[in-house]
Structures are given as C-alpha cells and as structure tokens.
C-alpha positions in Angstrom: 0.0 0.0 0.0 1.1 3.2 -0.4 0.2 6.0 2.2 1.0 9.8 2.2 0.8 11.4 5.7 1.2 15.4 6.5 3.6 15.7 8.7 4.2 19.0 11.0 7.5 19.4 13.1 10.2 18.4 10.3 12.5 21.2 9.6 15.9 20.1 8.6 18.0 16.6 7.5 17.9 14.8 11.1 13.8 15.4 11.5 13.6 13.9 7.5 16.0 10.4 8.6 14.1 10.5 12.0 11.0 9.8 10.4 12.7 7.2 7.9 14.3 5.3 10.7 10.9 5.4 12.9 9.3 4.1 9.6 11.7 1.5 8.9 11.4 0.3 12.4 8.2 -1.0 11.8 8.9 -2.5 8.1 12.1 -2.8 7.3 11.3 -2.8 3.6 9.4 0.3 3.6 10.1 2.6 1.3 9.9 6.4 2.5 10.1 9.6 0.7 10.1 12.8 2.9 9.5 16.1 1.5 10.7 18.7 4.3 9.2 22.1 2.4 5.6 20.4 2.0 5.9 18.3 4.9 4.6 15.5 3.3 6.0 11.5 4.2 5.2 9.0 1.4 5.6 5.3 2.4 5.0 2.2 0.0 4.5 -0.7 3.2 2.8 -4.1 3.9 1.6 -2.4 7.4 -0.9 -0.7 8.7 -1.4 3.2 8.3 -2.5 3.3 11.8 1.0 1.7 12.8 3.5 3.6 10.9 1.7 6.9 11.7 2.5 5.8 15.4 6.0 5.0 14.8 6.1 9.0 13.2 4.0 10.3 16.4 6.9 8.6 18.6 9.2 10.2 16.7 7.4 13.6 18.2 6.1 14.8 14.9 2.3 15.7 14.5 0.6 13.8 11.7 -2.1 15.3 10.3 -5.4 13.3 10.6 
C-alpha cells in the first residue's frame, strides 16, 4: 500500500532520517520519501497506516489526521 501522511514538526536533514528510521522500524522494507518544504512522508509498506503513523507520532512529529 502506499500512504502519504502530513507531517508537522520536520524542519531540517535529522527530523527527514528520523522519520525514515521510525518508519523502517516498523517494516524494514518500507520505502519512505520525505519532503521537508511540503511536509509530506510517502511510504509504500505491507503495514498498517494506523502503525506507521505511530511509529512517526513517537518520533514527536504531528501527523495530520
């Protein structure tokens, strides 16, 4: 599946691989794309939206409902 979530709080390189690793902590094999000037996180996964958007909200960054 592929899922785009709006994502507030990511300013700079560290937020954009904090949000990769908190994806890829849930599946390994996701791929994540992370625009930082739209905010936008685009992840092609197996799992749930409802779990990866989790593993972001953990990373303390809001996602947008």
């Amino acid at each position: 599946m592929k899922y785009t979530f709006q994502v507030q709080g990511m300013t700079c390189g560290h937020c954009e691989r904090a949000v990769v690793h908190a994806v890829r902590e849930v599946d390994t094999d996701a791929l994540v794309q992370v625009d930082l000037a739209s905010g936008q996180v685009t992840v092609e996964s197996e799992k749930s939206r409802d779990a990866l958007a989790a593993a972001i909200k953990e990373e303390g960054y809001t996602v947008a409902a």
